[in-house]
PDB file with SEQRES, HELIX, SHEET and CRYST1 records, atoms N, CA, C and O in Angstrom:
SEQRES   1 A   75  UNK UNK UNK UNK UNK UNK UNK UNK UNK UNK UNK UNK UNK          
SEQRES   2 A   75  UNK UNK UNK UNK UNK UNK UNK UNK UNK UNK UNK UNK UNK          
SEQRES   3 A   75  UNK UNK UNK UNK UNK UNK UNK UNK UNK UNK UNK UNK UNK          
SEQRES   4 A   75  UNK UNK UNK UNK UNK UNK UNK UNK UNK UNK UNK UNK UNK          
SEQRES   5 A   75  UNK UNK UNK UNK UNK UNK UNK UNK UNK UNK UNK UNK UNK          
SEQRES   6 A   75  UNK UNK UNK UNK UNK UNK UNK UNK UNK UNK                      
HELIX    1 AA1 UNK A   11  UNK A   17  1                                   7    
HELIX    2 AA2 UNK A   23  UNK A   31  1                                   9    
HELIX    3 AA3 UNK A   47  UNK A   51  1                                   5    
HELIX    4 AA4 UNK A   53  UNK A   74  1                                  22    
CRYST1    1.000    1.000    1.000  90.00  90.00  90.00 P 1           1          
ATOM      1  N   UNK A   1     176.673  47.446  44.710  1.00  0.00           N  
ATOM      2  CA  UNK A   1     176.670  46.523  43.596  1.00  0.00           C  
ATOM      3  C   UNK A   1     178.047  46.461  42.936  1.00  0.00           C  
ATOM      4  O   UNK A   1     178.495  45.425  42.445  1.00  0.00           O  
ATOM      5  N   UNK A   2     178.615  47.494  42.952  1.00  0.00           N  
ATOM      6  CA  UNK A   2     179.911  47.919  42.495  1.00  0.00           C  
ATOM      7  C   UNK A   2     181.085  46.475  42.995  1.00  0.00           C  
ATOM      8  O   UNK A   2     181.659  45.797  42.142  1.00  0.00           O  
ATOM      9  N   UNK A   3     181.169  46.351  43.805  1.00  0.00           N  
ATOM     10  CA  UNK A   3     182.115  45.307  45.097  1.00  0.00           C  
ATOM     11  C   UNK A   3     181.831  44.146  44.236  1.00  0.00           C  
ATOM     12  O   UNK A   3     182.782  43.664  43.622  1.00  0.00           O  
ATOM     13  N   UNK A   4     180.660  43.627  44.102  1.00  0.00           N  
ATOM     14  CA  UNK A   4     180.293  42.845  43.035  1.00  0.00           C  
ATOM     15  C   UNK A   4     180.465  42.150  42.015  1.00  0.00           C  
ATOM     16  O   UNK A   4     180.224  40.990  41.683  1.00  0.00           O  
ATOM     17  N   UNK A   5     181.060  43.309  41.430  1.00  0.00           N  
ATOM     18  CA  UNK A   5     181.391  43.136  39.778  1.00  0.00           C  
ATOM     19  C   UNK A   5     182.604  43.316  39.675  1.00  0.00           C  
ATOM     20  O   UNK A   5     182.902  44.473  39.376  1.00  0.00           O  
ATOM     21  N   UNK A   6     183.936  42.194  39.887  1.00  0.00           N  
ATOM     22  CA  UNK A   6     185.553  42.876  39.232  1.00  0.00           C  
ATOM     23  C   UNK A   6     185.546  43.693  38.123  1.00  0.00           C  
ATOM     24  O   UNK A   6     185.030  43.569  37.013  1.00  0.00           O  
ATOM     25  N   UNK A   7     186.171  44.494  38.600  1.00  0.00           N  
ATOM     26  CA  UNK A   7     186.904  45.420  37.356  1.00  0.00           C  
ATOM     27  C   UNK A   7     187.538  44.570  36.546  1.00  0.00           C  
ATOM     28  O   UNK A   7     188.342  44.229  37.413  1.00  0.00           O  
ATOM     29  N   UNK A   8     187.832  43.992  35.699  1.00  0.00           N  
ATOM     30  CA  UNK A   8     188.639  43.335  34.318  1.00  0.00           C  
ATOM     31  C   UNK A   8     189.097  44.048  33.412  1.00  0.00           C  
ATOM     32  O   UNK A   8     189.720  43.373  32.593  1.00  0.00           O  
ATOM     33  N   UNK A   9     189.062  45.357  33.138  1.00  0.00           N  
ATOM     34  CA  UNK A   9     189.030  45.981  32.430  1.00  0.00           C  
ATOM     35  C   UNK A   9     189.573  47.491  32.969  1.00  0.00           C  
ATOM     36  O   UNK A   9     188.737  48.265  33.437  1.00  0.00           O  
ATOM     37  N   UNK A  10     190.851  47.849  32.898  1.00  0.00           N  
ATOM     38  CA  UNK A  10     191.045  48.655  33.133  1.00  0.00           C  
ATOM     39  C   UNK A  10     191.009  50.384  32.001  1.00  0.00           C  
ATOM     40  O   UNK A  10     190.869  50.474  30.781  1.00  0.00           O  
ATOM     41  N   UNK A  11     191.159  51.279  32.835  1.00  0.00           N  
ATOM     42  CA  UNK A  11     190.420  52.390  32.036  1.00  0.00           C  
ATOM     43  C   UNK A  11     191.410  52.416  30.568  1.00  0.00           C  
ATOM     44  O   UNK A  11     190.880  52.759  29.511  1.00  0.00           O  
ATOM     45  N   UNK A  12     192.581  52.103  30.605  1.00  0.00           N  
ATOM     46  CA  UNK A  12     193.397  52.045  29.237  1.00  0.00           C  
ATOM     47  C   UNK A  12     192.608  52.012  28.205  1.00  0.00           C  
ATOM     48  O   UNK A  12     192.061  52.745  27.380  1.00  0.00           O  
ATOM     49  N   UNK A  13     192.826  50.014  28.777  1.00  0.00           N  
ATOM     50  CA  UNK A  13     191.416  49.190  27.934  1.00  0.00           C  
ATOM     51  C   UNK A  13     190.590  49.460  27.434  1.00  0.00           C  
ATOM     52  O   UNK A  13     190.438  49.342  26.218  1.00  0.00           O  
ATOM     53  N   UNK A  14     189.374  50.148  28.632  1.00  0.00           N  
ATOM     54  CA  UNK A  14     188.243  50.448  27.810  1.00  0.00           C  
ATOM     55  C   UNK A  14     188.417  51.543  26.852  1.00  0.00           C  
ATOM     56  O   UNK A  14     187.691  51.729  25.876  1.00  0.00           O  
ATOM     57  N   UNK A  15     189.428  52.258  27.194  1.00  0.00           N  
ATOM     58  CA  UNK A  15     189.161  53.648  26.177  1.00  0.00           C  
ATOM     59  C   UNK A  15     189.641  52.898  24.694  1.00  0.00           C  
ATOM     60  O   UNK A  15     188.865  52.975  23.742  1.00  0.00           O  
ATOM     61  N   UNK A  16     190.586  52.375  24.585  1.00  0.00           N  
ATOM     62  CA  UNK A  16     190.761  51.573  22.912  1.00  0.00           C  
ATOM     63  C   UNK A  16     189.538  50.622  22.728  1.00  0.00           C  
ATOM     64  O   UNK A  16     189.439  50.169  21.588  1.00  0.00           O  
ATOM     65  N   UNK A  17     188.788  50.314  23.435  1.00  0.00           N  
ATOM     66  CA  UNK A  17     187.664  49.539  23.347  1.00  0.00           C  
ATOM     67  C   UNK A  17     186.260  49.891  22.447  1.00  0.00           C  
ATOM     68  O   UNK A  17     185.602  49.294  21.595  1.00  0.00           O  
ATOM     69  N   UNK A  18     186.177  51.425  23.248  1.00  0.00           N  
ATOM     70  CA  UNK A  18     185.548  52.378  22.737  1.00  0.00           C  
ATOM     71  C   UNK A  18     185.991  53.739  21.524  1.00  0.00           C  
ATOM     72  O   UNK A  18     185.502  54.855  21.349  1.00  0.00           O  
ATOM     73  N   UNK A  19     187.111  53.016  20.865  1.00  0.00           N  
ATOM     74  CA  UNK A  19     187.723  54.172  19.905  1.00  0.00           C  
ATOM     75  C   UNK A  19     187.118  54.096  19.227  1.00  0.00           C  
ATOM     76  O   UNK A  19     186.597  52.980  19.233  1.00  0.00           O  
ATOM     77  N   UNK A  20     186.599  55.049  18.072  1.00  0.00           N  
ATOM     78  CA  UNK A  20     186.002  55.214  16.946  1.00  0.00           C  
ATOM     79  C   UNK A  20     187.387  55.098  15.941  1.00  0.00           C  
ATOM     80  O   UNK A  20     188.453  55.685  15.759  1.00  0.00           O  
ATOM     81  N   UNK A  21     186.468  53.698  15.315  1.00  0.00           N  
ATOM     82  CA  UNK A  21     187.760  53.677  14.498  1.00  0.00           C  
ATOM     83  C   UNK A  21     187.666  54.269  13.000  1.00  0.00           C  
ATOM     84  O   UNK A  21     186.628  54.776  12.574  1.00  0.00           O  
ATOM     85  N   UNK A  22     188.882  54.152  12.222  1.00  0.00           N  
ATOM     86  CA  UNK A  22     189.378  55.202  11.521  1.00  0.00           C  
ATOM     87  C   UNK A  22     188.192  54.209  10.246  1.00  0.00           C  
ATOM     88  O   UNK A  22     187.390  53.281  10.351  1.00  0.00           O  
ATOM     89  N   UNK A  23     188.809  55.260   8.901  1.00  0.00           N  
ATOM     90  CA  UNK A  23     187.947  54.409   7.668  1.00  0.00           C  
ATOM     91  C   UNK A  23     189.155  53.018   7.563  1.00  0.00           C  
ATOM     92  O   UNK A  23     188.826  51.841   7.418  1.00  0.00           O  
ATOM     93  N   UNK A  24     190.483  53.498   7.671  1.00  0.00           N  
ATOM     94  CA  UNK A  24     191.410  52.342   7.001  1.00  0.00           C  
ATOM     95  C   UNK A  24     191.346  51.003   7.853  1.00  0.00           C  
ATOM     96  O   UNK A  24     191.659  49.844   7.580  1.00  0.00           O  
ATOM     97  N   UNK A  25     190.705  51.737   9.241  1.00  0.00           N  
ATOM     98  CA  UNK A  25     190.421  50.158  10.358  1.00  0.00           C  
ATOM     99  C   UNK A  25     189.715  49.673   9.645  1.00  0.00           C  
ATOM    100  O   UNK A  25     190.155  48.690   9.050  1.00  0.00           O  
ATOM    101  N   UNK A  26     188.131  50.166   9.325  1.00  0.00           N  
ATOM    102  CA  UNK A  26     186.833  49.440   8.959  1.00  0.00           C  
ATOM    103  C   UNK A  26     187.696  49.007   7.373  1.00  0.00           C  
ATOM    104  O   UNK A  26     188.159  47.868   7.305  1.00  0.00           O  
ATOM    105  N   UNK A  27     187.796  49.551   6.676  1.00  0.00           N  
ATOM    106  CA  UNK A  27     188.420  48.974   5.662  1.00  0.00           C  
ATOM    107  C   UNK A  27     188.961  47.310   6.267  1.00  0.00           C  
ATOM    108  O   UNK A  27     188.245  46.339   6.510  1.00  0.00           O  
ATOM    109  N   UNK A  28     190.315  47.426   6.375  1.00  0.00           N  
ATOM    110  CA  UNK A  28     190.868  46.253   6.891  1.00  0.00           C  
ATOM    111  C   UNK A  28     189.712  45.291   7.849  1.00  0.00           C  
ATOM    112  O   UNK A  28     189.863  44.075   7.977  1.00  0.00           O  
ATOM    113  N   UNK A  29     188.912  45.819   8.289  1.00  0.00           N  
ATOM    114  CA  UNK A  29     188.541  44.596   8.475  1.00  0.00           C  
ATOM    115  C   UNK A  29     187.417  44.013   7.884  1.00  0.00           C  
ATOM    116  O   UNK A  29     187.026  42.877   8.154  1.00  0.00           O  
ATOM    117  N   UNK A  30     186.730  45.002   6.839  1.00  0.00           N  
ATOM    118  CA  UNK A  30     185.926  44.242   5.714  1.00  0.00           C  
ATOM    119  C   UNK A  30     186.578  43.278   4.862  1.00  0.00           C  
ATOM    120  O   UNK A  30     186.010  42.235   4.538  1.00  0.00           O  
ATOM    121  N   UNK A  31     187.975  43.636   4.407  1.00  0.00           N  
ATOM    122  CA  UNK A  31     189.135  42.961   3.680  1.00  0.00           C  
ATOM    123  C   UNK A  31     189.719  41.488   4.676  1.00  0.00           C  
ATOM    124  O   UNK A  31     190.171  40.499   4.100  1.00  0.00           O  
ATOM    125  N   UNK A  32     189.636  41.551   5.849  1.00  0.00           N  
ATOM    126  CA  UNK A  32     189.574  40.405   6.298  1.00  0.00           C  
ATOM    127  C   UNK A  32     189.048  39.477   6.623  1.00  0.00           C  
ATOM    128  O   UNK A  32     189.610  38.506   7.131  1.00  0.00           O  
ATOM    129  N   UNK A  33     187.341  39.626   6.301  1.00  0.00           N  
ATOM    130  CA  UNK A  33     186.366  38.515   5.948  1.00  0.00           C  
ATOM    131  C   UNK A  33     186.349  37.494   4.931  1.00  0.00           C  
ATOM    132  O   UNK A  33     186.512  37.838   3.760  1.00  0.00           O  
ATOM    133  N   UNK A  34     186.214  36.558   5.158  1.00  0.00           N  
ATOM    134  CA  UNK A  34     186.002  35.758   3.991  1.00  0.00           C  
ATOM    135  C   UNK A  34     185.092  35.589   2.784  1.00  0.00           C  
ATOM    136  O   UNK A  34     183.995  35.031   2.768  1.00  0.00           O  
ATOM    137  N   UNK A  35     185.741  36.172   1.769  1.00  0.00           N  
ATOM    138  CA  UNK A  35     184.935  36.534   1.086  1.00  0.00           C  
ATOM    139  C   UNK A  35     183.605  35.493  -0.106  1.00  0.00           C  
ATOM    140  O   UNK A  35     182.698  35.700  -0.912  1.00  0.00           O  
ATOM    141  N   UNK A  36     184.574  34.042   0.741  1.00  0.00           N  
ATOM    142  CA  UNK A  36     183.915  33.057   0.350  1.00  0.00           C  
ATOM    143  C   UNK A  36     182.057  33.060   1.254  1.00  0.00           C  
ATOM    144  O   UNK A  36     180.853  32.957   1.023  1.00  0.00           O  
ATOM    145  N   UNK A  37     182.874  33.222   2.130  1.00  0.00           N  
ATOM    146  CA  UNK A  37     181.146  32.996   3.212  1.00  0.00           C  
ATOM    147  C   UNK A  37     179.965  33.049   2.634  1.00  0.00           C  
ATOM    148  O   UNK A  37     179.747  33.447   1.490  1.00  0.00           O  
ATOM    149  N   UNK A  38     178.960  32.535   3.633  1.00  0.00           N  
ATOM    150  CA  UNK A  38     177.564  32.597   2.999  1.00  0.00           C  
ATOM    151  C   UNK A  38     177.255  34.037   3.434  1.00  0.00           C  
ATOM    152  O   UNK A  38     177.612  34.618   4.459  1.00  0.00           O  
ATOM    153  N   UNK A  39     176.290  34.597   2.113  1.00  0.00           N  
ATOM    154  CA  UNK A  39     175.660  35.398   2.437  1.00  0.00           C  
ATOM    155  C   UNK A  39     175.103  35.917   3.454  1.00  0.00           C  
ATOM    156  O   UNK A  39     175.124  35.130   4.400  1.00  0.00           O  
ATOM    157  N   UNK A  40     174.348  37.419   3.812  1.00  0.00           N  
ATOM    158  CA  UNK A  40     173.997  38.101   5.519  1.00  0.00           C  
ATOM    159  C   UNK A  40     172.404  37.607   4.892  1.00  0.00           C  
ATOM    160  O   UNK A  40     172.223  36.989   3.843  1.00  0.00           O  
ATOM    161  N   UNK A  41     171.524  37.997   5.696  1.00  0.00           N  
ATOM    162  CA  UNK A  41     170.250  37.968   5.980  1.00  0.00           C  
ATOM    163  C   UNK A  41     170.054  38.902   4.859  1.00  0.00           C  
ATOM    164  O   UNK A  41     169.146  38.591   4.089  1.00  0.00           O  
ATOM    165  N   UNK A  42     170.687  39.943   4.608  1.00  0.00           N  
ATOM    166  CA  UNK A  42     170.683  40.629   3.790  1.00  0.00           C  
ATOM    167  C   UNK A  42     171.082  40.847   2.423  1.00  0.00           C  
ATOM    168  O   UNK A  42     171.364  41.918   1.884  1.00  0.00           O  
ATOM    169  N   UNK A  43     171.066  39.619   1.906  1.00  0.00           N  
ATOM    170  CA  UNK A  43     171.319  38.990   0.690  1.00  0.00           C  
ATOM    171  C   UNK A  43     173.138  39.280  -0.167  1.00  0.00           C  
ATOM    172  O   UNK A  43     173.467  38.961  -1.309  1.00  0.00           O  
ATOM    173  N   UNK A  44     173.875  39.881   0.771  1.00  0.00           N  
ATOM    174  CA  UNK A  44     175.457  40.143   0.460  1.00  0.00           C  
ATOM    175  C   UNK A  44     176.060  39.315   1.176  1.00  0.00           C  
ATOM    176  O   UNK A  44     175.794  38.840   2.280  1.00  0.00           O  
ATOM    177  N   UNK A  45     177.158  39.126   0.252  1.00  0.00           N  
ATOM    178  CA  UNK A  45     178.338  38.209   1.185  1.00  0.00           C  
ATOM    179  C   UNK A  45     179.420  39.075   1.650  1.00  0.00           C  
ATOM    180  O   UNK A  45     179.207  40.111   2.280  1.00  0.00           O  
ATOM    181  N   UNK A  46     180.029  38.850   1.485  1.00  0.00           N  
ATOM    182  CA  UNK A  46     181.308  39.668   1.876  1.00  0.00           C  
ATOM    183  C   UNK A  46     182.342  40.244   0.702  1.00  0.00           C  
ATOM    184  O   UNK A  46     183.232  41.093   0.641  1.00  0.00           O  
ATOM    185  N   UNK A  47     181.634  39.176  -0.297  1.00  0.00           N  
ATOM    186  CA  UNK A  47     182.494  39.543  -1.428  1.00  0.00           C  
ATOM    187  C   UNK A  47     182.204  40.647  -2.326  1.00  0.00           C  
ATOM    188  O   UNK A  47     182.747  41.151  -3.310  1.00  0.00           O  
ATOM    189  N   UNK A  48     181.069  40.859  -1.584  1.00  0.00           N  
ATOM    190  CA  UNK A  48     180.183  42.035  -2.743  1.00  0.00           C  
ATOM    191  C   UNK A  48     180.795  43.666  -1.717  1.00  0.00           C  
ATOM    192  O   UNK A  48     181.117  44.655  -2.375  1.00  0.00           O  
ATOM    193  N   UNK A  49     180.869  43.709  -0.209  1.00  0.00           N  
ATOM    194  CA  UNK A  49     181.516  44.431   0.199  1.00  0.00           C  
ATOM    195  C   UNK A  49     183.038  44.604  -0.087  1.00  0.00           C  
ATOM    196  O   UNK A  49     183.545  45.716   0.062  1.00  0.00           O  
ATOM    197  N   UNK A  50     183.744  43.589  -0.475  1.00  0.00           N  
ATOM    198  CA  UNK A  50     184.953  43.865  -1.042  1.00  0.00           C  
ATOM    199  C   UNK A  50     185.004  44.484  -2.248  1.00  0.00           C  
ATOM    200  O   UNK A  50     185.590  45.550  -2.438  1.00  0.00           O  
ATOM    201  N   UNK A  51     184.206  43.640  -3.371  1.00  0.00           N  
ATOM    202  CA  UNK A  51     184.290  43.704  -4.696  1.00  0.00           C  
ATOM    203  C   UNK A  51     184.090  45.722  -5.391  1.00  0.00           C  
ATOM    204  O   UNK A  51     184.571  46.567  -6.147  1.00  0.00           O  
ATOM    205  N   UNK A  52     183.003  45.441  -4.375  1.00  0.00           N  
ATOM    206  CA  UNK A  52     182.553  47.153  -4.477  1.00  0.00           C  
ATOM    207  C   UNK A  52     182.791  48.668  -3.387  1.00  0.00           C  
ATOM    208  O   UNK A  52     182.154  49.710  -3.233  1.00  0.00           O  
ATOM    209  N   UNK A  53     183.923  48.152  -2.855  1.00  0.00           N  
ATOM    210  CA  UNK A  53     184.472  48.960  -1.500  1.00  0.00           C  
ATOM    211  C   UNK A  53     184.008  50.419  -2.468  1.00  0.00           C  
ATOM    212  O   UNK A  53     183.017  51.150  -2.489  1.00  0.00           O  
ATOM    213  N   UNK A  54     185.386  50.358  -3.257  1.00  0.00           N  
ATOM    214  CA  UNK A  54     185.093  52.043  -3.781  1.00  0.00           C  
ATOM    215  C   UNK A  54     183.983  53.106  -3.721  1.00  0.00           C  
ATOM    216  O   UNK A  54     183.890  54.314  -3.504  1.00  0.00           O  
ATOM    217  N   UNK A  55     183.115  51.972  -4.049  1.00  0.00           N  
ATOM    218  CA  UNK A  55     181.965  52.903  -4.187  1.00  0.00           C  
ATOM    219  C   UNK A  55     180.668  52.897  -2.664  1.00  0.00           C  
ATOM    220  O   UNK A  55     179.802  53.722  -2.373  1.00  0.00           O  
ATOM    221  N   UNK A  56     181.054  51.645  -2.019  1.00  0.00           N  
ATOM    222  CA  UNK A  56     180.137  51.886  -1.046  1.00  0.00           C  
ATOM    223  C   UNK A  56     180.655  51.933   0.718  1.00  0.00           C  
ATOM    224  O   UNK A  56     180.116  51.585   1.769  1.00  0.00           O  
ATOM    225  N   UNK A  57     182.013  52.573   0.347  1.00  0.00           N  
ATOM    226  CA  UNK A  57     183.002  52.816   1.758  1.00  0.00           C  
ATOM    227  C   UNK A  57     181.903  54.159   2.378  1.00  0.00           C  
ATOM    228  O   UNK A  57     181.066  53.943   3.254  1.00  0.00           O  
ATOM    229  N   UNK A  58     182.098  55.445   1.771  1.00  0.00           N  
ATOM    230  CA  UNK A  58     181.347  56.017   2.593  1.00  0.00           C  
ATOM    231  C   UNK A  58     179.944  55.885   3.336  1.00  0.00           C  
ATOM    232  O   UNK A  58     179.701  56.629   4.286  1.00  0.00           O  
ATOM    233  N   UNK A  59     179.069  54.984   2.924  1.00  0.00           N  
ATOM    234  CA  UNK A  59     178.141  54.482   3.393  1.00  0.00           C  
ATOM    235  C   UNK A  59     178.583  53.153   4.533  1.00  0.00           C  
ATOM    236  O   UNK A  59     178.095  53.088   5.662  1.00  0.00           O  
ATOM    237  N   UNK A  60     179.183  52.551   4.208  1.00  0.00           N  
ATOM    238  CA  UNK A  60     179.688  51.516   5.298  1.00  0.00           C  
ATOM    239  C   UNK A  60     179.983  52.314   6.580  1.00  0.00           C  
ATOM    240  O   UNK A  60     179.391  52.256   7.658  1.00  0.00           O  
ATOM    241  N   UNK A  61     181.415  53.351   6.084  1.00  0.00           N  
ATOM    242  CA  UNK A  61     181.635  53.472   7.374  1.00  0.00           C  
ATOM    243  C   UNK A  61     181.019  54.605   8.182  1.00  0.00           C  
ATOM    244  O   UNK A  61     181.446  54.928   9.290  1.00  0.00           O  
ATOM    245  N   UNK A  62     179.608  55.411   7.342  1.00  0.00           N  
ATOM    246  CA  UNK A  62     179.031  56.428   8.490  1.00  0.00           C  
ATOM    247  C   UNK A  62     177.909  55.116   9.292  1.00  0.00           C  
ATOM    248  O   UNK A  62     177.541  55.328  10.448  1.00  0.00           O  
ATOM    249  N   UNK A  63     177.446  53.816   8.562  1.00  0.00           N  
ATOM    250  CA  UNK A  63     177.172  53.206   9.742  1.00  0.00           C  
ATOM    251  C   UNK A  63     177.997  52.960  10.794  1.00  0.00           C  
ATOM    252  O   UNK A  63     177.642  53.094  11.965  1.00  0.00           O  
ATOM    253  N   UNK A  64     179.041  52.621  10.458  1.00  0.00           N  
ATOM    254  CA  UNK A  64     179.587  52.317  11.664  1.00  0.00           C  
ATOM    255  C   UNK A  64     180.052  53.673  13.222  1.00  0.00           C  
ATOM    256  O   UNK A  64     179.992  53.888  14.432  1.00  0.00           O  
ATOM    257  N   UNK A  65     180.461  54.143  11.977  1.00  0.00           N  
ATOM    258  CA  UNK A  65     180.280  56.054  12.991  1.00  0.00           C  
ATOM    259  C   UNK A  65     179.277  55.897  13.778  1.00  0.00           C  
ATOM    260  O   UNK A  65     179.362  55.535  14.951  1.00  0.00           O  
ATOM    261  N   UNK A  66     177.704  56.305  12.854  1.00  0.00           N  
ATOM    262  CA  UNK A  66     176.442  55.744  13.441  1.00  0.00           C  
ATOM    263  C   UNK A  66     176.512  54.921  14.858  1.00  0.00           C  
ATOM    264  O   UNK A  66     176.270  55.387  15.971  1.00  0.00           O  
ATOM    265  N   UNK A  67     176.960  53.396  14.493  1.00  0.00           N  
ATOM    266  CA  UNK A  67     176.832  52.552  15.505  1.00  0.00           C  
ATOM    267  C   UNK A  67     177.315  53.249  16.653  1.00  0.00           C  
ATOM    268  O   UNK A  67     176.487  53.469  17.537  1.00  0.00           O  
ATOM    269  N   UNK A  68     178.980  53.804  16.890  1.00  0.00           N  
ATOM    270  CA  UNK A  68     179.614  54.471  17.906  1.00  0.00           C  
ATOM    271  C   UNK A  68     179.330  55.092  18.594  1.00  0.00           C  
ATOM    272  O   UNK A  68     179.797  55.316  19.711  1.00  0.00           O  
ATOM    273  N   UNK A  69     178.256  55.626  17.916  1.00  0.00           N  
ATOM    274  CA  UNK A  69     177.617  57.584  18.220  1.00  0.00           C  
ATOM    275  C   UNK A  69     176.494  57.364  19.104  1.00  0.00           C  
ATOM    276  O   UNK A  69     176.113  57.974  20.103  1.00  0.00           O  
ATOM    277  N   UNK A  70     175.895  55.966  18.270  1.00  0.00           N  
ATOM    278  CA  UNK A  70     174.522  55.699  19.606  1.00  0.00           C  
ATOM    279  C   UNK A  70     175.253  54.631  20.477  1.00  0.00           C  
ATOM    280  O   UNK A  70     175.088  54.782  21.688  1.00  0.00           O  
ATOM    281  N   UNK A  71     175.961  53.675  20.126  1.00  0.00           N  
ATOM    282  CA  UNK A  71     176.300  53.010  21.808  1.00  0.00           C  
ATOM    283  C   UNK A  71     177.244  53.976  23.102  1.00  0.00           C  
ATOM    284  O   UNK A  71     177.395  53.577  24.256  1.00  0.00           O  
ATOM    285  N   UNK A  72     177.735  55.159  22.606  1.00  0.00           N  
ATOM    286  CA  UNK A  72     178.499  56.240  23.335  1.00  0.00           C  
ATOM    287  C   UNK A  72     177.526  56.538  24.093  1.00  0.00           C  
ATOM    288  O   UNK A  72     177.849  56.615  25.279  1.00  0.00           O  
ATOM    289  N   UNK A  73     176.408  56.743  23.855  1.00  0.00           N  
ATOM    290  CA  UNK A  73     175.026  57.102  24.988  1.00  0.00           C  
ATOM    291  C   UNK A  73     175.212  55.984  26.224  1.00  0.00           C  
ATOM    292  O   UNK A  73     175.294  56.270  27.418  1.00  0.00           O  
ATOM    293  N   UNK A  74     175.249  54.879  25.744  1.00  0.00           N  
ATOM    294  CA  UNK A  74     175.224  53.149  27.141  1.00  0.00           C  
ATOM    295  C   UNK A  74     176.074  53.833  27.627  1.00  0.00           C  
ATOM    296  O   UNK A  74     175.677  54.191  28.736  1.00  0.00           O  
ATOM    297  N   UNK A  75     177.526  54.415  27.303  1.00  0.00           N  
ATOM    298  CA  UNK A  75     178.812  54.430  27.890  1.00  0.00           C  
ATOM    299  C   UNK A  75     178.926  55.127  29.021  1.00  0.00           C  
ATOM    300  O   UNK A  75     180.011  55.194  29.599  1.00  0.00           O  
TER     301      UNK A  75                                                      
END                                                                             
């Protein structure tokens, strides 16, 4: 099945692909949403993640840890 499927992606690649990124990444890129946007399903926009970083960074980013930690299992 292997023969199959090109490689596109070489191992460099995937390993920055799969970095766990830092808090100042996830930071920056909450800060680069628009903070105009419509609201999530979840009744926040983006502006309410900006507005209130200070206080709700450590919770943001152990989801995202979170997220890393269980898709590292697919990997």
């Amino acid at each position: 099945m292997e023969e199959v499927i090109p490689n596109i992606i070489d191992e460099t690649a995937n390993n920055l692909l799969i970095m766990i990124p830092s808090l100042a990444e996830v930071k920056q890129a909450v800060f680069d949403l628009n903070s105009d946007g419509a609201p999530r399903p979840d009744g926040f926009g983006d502006w309410f993640f900006q507005s209130y970083w200070d206080v709700i960074q450590q919770d943001v980013y152990a989801i995202v840890l979170d997220f890393f930690h269980i898709q590292a299992g697919f990997l």
